[in-house]
C-alpha positions as CSV (number, residue, x, y, z in Angstrom):
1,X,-12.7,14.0,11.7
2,X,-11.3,15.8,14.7
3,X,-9.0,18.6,14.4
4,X,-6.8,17.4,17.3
5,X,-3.2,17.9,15.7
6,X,-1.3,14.5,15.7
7,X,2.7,14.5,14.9
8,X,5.3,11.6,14.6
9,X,8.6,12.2,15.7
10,X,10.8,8.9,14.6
11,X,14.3,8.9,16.1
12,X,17.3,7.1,15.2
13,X,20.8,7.4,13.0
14,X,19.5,4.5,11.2
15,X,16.3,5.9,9.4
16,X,18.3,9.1,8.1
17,X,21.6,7.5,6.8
18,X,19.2,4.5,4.7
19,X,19.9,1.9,7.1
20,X,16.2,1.5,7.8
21,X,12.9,2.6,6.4
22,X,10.4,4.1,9.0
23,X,7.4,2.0,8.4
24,X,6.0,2.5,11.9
25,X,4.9,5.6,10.7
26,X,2.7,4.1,8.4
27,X,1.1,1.1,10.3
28,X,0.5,4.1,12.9
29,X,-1.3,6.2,10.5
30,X,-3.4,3.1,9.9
31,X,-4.2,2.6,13.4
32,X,-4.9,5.8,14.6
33,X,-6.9,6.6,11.9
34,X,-10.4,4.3,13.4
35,X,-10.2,6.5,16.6
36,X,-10.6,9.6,14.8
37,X,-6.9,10.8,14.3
38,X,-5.1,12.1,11.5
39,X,-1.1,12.5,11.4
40,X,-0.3,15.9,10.5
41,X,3.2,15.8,10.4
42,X,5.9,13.7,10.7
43,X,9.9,14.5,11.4
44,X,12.7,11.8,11.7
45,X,16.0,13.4,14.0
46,X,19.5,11.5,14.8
47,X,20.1,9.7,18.2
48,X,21.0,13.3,19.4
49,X,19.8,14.9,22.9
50,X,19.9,18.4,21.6
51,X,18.2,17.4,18.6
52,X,15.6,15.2,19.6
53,X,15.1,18.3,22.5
54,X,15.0,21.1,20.3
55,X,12.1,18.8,17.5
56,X,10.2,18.2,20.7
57,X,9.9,22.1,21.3
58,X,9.2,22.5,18.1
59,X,6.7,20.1,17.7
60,X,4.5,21.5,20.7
61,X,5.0,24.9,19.3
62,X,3.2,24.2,16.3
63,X,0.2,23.4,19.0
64,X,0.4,19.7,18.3
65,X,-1.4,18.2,21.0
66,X,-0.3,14.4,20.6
67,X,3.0,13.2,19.2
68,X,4.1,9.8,19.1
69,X,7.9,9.3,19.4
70,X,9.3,6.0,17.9
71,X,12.7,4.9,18.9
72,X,15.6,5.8,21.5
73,X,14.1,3.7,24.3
74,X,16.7,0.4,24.4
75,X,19.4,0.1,26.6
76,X,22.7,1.1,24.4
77,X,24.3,4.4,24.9
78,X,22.4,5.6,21.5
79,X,18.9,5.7,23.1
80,X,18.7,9.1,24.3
81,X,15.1,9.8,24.4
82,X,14.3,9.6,28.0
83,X,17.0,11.9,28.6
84,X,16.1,14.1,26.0
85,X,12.8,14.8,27.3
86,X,14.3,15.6,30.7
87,X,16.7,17.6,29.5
88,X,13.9,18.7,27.4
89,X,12.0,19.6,30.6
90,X,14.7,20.9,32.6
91,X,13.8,17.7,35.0
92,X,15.9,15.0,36.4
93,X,15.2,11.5,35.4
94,X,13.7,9.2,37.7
95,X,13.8,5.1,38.0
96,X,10.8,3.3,37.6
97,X,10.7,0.8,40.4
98,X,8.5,-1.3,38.7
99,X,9.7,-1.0,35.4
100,X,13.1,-2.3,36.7
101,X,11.6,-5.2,38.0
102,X,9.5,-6.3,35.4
103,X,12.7,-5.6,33.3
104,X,14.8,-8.6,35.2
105,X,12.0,-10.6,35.7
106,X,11.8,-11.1,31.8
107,X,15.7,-11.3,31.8
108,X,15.6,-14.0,34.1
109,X,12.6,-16.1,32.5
110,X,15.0,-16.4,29.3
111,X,18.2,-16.8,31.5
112,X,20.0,-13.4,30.9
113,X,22.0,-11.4,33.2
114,X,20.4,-7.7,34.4
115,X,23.1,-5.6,33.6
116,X,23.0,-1.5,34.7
117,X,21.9,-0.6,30.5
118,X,19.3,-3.4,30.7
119,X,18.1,-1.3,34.0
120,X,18.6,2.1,32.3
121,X,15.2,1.3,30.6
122,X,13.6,1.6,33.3
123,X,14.5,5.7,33.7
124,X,12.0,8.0,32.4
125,X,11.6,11.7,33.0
126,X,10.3,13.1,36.2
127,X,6.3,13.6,36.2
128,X,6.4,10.8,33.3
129,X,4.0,8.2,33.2
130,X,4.3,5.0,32.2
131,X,3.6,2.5,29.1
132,X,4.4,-1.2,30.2
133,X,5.7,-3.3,27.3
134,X,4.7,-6.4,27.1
135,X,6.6,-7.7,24.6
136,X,10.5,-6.5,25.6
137,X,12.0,-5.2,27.9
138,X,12.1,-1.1,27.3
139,X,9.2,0.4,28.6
140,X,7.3,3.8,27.1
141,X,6.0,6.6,28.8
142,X,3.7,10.0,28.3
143,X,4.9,13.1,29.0
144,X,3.3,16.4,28.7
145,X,5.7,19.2,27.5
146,X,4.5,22.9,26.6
147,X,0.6,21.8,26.0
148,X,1.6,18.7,24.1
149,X,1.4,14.8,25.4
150,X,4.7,12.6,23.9
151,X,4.2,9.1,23.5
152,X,7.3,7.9,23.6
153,X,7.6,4.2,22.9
154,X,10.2,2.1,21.5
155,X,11.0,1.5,17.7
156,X,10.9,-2.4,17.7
157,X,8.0,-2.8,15.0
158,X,6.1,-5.5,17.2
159,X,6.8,-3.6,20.7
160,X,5.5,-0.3,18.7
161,X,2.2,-1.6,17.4
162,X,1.3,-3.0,20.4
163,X,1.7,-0.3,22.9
164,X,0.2,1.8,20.1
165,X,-3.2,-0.1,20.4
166,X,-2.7,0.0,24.8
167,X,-1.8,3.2,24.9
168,X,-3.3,5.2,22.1
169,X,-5.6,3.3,20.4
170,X,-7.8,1.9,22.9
171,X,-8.2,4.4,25.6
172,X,-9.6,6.5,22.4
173,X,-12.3,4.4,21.0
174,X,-14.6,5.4,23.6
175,X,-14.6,8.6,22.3
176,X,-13.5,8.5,19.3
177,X,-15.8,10.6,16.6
178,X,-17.5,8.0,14.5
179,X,-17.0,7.5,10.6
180,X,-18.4,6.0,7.6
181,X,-16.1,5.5,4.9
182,X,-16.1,4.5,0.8
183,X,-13.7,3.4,-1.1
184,X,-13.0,3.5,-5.3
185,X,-9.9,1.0,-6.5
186,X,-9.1,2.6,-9.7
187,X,-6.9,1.0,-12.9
188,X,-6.6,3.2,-16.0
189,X,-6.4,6.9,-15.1
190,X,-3.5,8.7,-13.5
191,X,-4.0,10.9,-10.1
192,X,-4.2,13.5,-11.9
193,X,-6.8,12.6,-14.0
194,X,-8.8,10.7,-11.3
195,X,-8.6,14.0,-9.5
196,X,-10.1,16.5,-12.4
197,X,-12.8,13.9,-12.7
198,X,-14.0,14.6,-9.0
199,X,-12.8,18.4,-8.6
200,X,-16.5,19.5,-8.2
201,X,-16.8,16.0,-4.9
202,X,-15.0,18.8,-2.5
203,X,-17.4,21.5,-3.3
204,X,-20.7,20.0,-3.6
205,X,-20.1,17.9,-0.6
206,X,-18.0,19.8,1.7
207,X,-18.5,17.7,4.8
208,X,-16.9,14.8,3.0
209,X,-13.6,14.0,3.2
210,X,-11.5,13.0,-0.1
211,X,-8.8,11.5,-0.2
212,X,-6.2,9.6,-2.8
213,X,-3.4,7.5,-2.3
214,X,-1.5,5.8,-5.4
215,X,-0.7,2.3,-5.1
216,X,0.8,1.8,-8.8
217,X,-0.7,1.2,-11.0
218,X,-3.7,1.6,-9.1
219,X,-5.4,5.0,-7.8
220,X,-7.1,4.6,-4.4
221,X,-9.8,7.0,-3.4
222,X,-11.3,7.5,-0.1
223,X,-14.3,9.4,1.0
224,X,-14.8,9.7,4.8
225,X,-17.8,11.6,6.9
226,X,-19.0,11.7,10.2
227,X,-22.4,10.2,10.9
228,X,-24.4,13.1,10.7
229,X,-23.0,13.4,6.9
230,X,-23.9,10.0,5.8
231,X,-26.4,11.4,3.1
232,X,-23.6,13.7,1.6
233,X,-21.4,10.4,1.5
234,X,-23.9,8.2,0.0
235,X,-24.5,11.5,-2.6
236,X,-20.7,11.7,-3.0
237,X,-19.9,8.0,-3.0
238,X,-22.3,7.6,-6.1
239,X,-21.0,10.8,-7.9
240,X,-17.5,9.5,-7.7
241,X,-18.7,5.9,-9.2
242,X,-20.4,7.9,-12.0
243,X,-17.3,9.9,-12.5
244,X,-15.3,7.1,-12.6
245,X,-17.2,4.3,-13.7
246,X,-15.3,1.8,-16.1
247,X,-11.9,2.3,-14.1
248,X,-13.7,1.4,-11.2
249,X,-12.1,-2.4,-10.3
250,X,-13.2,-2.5,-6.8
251,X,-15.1,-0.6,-3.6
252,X,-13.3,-3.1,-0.9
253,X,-9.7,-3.8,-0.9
254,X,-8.4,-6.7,-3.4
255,X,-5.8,-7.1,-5.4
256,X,-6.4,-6.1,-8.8
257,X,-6.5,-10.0,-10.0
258,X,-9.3,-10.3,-7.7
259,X,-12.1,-8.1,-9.8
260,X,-11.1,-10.6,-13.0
261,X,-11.0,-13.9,-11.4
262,X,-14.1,-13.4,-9.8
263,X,-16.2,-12.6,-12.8
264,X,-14.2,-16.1,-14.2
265,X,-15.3,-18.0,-11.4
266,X,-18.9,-16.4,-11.5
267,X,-19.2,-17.8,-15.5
268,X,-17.1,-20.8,-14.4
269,X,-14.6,-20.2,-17.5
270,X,-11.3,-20.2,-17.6
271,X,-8.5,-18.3,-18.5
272,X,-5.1,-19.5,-20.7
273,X,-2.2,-17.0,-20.8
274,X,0.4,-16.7,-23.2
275,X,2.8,-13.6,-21.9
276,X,6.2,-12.6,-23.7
277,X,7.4,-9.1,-22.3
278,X,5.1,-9.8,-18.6
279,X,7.5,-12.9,-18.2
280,X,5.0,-14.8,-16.4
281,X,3.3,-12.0,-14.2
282,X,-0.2,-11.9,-15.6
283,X,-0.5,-16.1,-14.3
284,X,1.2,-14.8,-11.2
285,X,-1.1,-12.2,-9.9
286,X,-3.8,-14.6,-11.1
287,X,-2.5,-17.8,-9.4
288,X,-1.4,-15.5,-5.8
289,X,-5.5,-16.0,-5.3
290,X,-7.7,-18.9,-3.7
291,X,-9.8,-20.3,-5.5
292,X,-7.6,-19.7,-9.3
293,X,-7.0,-23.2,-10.1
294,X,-10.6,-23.2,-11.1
295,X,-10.2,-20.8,-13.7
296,X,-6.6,-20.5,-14.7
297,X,-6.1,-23.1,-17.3
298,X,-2.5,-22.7,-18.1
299,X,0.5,-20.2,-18.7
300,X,2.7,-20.0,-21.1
301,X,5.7,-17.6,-20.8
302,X,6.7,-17.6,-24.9
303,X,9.6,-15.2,-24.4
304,X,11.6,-16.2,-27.3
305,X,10.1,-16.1,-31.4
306,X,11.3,-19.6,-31.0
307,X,8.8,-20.5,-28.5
308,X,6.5,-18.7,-29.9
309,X,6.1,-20.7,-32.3
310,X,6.8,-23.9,-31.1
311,X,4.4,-23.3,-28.4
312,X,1.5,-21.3,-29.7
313,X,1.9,-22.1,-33.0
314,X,2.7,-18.3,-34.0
315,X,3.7,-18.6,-38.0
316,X,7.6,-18.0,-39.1
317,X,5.6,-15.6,-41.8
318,X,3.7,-13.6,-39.4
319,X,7.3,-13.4,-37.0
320,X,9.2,-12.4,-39.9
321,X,6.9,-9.9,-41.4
322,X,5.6,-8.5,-38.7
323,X,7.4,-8.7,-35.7
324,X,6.9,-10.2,-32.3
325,X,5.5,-6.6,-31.5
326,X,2.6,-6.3,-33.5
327,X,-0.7,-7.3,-33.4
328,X,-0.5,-10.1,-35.8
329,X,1.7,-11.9,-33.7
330,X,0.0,-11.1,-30.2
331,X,-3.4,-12.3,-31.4
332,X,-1.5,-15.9,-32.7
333,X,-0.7,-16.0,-29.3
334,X,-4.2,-15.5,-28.0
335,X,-5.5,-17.9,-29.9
336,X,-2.9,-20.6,-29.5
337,X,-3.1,-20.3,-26.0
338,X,-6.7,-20.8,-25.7
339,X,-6.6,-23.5,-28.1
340,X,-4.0,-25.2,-26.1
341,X,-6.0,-26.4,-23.7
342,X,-9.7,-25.5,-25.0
343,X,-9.7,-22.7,-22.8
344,X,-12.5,-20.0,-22.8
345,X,-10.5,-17.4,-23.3
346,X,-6.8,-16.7,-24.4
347,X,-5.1,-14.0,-23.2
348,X,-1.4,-12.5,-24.7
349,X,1.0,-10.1,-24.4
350,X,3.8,-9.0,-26.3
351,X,6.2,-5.6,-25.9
352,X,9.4,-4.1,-25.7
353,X,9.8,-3.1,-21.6
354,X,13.3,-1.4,-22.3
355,X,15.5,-0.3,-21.3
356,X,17.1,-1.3,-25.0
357,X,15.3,-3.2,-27.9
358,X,13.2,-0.1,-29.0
359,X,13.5,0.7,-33.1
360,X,12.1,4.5,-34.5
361,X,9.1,2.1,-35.2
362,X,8.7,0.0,-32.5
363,X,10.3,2.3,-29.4
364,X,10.8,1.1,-25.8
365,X,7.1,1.0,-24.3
366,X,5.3,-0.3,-27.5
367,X,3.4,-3.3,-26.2
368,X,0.7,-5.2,-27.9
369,X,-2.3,-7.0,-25.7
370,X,-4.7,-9.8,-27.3
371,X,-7.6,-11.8,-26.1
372,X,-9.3,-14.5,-28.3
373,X,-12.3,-16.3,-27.7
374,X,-14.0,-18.9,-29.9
375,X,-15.6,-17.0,-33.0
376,X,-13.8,-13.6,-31.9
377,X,-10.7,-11.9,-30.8
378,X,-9.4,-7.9,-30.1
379,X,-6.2,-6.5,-29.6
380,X,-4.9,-3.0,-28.5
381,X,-1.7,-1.9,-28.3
382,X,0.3,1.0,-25.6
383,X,3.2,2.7,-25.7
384,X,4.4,2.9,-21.7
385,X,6.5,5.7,-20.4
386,X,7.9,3.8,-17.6
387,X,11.4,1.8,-17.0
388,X,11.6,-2.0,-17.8
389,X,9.8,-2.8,-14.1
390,X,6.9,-0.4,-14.0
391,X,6.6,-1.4,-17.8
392,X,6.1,-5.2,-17.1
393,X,3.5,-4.7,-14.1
394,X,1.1,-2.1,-16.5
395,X,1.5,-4.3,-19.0
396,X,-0.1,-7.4,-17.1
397,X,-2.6,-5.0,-15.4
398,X,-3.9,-4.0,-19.2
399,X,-4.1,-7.3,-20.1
400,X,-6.4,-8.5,-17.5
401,X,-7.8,-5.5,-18.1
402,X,-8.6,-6.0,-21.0
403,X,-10.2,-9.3,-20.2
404,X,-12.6,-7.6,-17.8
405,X,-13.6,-5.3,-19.7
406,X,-14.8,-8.5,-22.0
407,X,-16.3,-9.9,-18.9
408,X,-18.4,-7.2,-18.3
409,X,-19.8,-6.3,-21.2
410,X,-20.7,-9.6,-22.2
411,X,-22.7,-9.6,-18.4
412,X,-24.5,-6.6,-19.5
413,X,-25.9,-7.8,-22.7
414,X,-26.3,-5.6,-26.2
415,X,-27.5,-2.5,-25.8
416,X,-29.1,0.3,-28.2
């Protein structure tokens, strides 16, 4: 990774008062991050000359050498950005004579007037050079202040990424500092816990780069080397998947879904759902993926006792002396759904997502998973710590956890 310092400095009222969320920050940090680049930093300031003026400063002072600046570039009175970096500069803005055209020739392809803000675009400051947009009418433009080169581009998310790619991206792949990079896609452990399971990776391997990012309820790590580190990656890489190992869903991007229905597809069984707290979002994640009508047999969202037992045949007794939280009832469920269809496997849920419902026995986050197959069945139950969303999602997660897990220990045989 190269140490050159990279900052974002996002302007605009808009992203500070909640108007808008700055997600051109983060498609940039994915795009830089082939050629070599990190972002070290970013700051968001109002439509302000002063302000944007005085971050600029600041940025450069901090010996950034590359800043991208998102925003400020259109033609209403509230983009300021060319004229911060003049003022910035203590330099006079100039008019791009070819930016000016190119700005009324698109005007007049879609039959607009050129009015005198359409043509303010086309200023930028003095010893400025140029970014041509090709996708609207505000142009960019690099300018070097106190040791630092500003990218300044405009904020439209389409307009962005492209000039990104022409003016960042691309002139840096030449020499950018190749990398090899591994992945883990981890369900079950907490970043915390993911990271005391890998806190001897950084010293053993100290050319590797680790890295996690959460994604809930997943934990995604990253290891990244140079070429000349490849060995320590591959070292690293396996130490992580040894670490790790059962929580391990994936090393290539998927959805979580993915890791279950392809060991489905792989034994060509199929899968019947009966879901109660989930309302339905086990099916969904599993039906969101090509190729699931070949192994989803059928779901069946049995929120009610009522439908549970008109549906999956849970009995009254079990309901009424159990519960619809307990693992009596969930594993009825299991097994009627299978049976409903003569599915492979049954799969069921059952829980108390909150916020209210919760009993000194049974309290908010108690939720009971099941999976039945012919001749056999499990359950386990959780109690969650989350609100009524985060509750639902973890709970569908466990439950095709729990499936996999199945999956692949039936792959691997007895052992002992």
């Amino acid at each position: 990774m190269t140490s050159e310092r990279l900052e974002i400095l996002a302007i605009g009222d808009e992203l500070l008062d909640g108007r808008v969320v700055d997600t051109n920050s983060v498609r940039l940090a994915h795009a830089i991050a082939r050629v070599g680049l990190q972002v070290s930093q970013r700051t968001a300031v109002i439509d302000d000359i002063e302000a944007i003026a005085r971050e600029a400063k600041a940025i450069a002072a901090r010996g950034t050498k590359v800043c991208v600046v998102s925003g400020g570039l259109g033609p209403t009175s509230d983009d300021v950005t060319a004229q911060a970096f003049a003022h910035a500069a203590h330099v006079p803005l100039v008019r791009d004579a070819d930016a000016a055209h190119t700005i009324e020739a698109y005007l007049a392809r879609r039959n607009r007037p050129v009015t005198t803000n359409h043509l303010r675009q086309a200023d930028r400051p003095q010893g400025s050079q140029p970014i041509a947009n090709g996708r609207g009418t505000a142009p960019g433009f690099i300018f070097a202040l106190d040791g630092c080169d500003f990218y300044a581009l405009p904020g439209v998310p389409h307009e962005f990424d492209a000039m990104v790619q022409q003016a960042l991206v691309a002139p840096r792949l030449a020499t950018a500092v190749p990398q090899e990079v591994r992945a883990l896609y981890v369900f079950g452990l907490i970043e915390a816990d993911v990271d005391h399971r890998l806190e001897d990776l950084r010293t053993q391997w100290p050319d590797v780069r680790l890295q996690y990012r959460v994604y809930f309820p997943e934990v995604h790590v990253t290891l990244r080397a140079g070429l000349e580190h490849v060995d320590q990656l591959e070292e690293a890489f396996a130490f992580a998947k040894s670490k790790l190992d059962r929580f391990t869903f994936a090393t290539e991007p998927q959805p979580f879904a993915a890791s279950v229905l392809k060991l489905l597809l792989a034994r060509k069984e199929r899968v019947a759902t009966a879901e109660s707290c989930t309302g339905g979002l086990i099916t969904d994640m599993l039906t969101d993926l090509p190729g699931s009508s070949e192994a989803v047999h059928v779901g069946i969202t049995a929120y009610s006792n009522l439908a549970k037992h008109k549906l999956l045949g849970v009995t009254q007794d079990a309901l009424d002396k159990f519960g619809a939280v307990s693992e009596a009832v969930v594993l009825q469920m299991a097994q009627g759904a299978r049976r409903a269809l003569g599915s492979t496997y049954g799969l069921a849920v059952s829980g108390i997502a909150g916020p209210g419902g919760g009993t000194a026995d049974k309290p908010v986050g108690t939720v009971w998973f099941a999976l039945a197959w012919e001749g056999g069945e499990q359950a386990t139950h959780l109690l969650l710590p989350w609100e009524r969303r985060n509750n639902k999602i973890v709970s569908a997660y466990t439950s095709l956890e729990l499936l996999r897990r199945h999956l692949l220990e039936k792959d691997a045989g007895p052992t002992g």
